[in-house]
C-alpha positions as CSV (number, residue, x, y, z in Angstrom):
1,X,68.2,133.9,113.8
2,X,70.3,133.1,110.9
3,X,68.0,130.1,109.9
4,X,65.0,132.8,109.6
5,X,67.3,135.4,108.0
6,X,68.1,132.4,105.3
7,X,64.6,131.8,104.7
8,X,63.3,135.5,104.3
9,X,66.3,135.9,101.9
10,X,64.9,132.9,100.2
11,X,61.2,134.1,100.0
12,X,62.2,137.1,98.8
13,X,64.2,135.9,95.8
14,X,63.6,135.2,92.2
15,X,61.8,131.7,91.7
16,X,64.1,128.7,92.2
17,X,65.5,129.7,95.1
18,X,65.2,126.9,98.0
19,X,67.3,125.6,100.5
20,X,68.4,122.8,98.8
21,X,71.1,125.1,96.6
22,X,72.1,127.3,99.7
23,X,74.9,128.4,99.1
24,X,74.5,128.7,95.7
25,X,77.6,128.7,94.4
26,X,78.6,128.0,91.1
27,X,81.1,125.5,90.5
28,X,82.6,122.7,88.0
29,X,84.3,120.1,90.2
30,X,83.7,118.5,93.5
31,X,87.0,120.3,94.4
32,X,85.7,123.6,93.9
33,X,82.7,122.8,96.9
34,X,85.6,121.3,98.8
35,X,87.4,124.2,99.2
36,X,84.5,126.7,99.4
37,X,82.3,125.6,102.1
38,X,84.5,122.1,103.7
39,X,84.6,118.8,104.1
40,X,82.3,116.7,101.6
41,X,80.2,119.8,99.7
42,X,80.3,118.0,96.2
43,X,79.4,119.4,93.1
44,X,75.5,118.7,91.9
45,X,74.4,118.5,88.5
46,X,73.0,122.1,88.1
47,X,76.5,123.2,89.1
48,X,76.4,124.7,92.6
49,X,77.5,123.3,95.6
50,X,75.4,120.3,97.7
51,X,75.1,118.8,100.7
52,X,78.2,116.8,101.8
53,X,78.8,113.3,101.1
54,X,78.3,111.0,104.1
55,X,81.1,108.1,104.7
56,X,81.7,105.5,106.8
57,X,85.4,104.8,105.5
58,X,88.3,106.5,104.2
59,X,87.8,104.0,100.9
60,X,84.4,105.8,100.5
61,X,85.7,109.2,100.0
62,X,89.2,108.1,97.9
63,X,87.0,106.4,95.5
64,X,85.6,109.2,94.7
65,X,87.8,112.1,94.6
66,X,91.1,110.0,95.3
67,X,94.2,110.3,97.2
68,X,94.3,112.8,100.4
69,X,90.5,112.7,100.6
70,X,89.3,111.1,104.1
71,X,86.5,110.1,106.2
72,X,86.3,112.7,108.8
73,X,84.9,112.6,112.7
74,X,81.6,113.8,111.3
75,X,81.1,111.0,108.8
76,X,81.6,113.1,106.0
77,X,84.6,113.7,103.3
78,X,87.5,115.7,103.8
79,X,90.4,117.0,102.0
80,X,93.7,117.0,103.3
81,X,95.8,120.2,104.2
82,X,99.3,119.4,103.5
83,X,101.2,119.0,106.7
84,X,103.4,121.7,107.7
85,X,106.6,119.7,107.9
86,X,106.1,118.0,104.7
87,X,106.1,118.7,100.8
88,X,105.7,117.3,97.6
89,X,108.9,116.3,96.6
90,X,108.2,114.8,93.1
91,X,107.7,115.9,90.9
92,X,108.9,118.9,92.2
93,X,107.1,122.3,91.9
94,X,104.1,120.7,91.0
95,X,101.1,123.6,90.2
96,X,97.6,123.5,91.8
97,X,96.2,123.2,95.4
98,X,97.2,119.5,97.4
99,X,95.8,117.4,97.0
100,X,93.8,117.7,93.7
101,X,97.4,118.3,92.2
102,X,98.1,114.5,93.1
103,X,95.3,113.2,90.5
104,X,96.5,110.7,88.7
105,X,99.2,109.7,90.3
106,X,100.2,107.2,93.4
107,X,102.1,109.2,96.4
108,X,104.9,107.5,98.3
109,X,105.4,109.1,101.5
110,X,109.4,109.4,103.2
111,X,110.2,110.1,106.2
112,X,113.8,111.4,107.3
113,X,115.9,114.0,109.5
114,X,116.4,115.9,106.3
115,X,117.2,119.2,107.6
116,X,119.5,118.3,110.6
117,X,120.9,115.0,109.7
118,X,123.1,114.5,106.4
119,X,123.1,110.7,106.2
120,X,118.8,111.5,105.9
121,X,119.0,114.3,103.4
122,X,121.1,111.7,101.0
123,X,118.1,109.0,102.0
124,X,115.0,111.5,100.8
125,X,117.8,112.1,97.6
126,X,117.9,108.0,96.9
127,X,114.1,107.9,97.2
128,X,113.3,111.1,95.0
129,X,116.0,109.4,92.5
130,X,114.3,106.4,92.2
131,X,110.6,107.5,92.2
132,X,112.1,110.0,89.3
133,X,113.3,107.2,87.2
134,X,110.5,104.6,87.7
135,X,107.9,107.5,86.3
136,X,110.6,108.8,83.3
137,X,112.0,104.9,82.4
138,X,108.7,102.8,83.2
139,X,106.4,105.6,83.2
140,X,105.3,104.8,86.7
141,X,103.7,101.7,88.0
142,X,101.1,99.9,85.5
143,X,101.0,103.4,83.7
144,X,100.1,105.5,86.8
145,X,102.9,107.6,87.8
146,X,104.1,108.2,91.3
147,X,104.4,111.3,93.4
148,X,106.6,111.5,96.7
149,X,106.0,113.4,99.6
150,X,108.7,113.7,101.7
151,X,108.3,115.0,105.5
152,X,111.1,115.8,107.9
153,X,110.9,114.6,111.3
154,X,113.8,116.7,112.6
155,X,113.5,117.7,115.9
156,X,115.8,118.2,119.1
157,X,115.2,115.5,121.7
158,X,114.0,111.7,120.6
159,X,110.3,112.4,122.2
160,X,109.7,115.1,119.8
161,X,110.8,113.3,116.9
162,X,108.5,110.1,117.4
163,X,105.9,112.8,118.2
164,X,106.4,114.5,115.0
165,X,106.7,111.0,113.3
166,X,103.3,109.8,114.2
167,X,101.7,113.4,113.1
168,X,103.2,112.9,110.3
169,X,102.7,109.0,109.6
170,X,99.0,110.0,110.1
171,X,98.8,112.6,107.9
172,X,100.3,110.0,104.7
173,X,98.4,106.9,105.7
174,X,94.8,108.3,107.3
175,X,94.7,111.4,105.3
176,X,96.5,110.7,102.5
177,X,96.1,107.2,101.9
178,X,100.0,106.6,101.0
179,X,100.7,102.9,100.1
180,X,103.7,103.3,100.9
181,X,106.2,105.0,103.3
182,X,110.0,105.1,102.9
183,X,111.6,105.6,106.4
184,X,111.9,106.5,109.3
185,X,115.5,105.4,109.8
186,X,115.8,105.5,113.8
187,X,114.1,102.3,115.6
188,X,112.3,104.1,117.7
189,X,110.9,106.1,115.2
190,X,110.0,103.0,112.8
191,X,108.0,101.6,116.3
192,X,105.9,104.8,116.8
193,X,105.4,104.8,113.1
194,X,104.2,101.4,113.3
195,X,102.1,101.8,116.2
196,X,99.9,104.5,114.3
197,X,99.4,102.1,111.7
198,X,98.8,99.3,113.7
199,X,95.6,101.2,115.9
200,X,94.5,102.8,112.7
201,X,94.5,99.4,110.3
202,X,95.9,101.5,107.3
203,X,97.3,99.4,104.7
204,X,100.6,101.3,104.4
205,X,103.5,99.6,104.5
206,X,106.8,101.4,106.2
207,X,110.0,100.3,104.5
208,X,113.2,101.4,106.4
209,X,117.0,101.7,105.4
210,X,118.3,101.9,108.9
211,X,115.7,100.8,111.5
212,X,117.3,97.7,113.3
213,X,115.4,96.8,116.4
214,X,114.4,93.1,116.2
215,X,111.2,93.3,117.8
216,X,109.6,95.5,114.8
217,X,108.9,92.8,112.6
218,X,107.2,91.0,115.6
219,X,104.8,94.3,116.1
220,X,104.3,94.3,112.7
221,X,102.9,90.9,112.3
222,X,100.2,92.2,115.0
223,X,98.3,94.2,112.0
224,X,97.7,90.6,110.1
225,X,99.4,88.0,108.5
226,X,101.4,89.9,106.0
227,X,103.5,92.2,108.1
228,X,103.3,95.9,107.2
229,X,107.1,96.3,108.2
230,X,110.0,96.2,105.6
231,X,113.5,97.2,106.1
232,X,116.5,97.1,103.8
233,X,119.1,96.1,106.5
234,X,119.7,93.0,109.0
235,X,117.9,93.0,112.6
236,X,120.4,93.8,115.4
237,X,120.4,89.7,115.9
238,X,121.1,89.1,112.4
239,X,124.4,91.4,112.9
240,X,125.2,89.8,116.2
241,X,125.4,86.2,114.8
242,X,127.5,87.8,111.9
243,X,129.6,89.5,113.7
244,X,130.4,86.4,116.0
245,X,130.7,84.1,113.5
246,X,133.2,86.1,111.7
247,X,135.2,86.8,114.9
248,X,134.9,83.4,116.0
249,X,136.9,82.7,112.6
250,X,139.5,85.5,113.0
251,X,140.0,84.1,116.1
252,X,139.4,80.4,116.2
253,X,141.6,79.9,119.9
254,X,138.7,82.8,121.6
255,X,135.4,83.2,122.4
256,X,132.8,85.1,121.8
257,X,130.0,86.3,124.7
């Protein structure tokens, strides 16, 4: 019924009316089709609104209209919606719609307790600090600047925080195509982070402050050679054989389990 409806409206028109520029809306960027009528509508020549692009990877649609565009279920090109928990962080109050507000710039993603857990607030501070001063002193990396997006993964018991990690470590590395994230702190955290990029082979690599399970940089090393896990503090056997060592030497007569 609406297919007939479309044609008769068509018939009826003035000349150059065909299905091919249905709807025919004008527009000036591939953005504009994006938002009007969904995922992969890009902007044709005359300036209305196309058919969608078809993909077969995430790289297909980036290349074209950059960060937070992905490959969708379809096989066609999406934008992202930015996720609920999250925000742009830097540079902050940035104008426009997310993700076209990204262009030109490379987002880092964080993820931390920030609104339940000080000790994370003061983390997403150090990480907006220093993506702050690499775009103002080095103005960004090889002249791009960066953008952060910061996500908090506060949440009352642990099994809703790893489940509100992965959502939100799929949203940065499959939607948005972060490089990088920074966080999460907690272990178990960090391993369900890990095990959404593992299954999804993004090439994002998690770098946590506090995350100090030993067995994450053997999961890691499951993705490929390289290891996509990175933490700025010693394994929990690393402490151990520090910690004994220095007992044993405060207390050379003892022993140490």
């Amino acid at each position: 019924m609406a297919c007939g409806l479309v044609l008769a409206a068509c018939s009826l028109a003035l000349p150059g009316c065909s299905l091919d520029n249905i709807p025919n809306e004008t527009c000036n960027t591939d953005a504009d089709c994006f938002h009007a009528f969904g995922a992969g509508s890009v902007c044709a020549d005359a300036g209305y609104c196309g058919p969608p692009l078809e993909c077969d990877s995430d790289d297909d649609c980036r290349n074209r209209y950059g960060f937070g565009a992905f490959c969708g279920d379809g096989g066609t090109c999406g934008y992202a919606d930015l996720h609920p928990g999250c925000s742009v962080v830097v540079p902050a109050n940035l104008p426009g719609r997310f993700p076209e507000n990204l262009a030109g710039r490379i987002p880092i993603g964080a993820v931390f307790r920030s609104s339940s857990t000080q000790s994370h607030a003061v983390r997403l501070a150090a990480a907006r600090l220093v993506v702050s001063d690499i775009n103002d002193v080095e103005q960004g990396i090889g002249g791009t600047e960066l953008a952060l997006i910061g996500c908090d993964n506060s949440a009352e018991t642990a099994d809703l925080r790893e489940q509100i990690t992965r959502e939100q470590v799929a949203f940065l590395a499959h939607t948005v195509g972060t490089p990088a994230i920074v966080g999460p702190s907690a272990s178990g955290n960090s391993r369900a982070a890990l095990n959404v990029i593992i299954q999804g082979g993004y090439r994002t690599v998690l770098i946590s402050p506090a995350s100090t399970a030993s067995d994450l940089i053997e999961q890691a090393d499951e993705i490929d050679g390289f290891g996509m896990f990175w933490r700025t503090c010693a394994n929990d056997l690393g402490q151990a054989a520090i910690l004994a060592s220095e007992i044993s030497e405060a207390n050379p007569t003892g022993s140490v389990a």
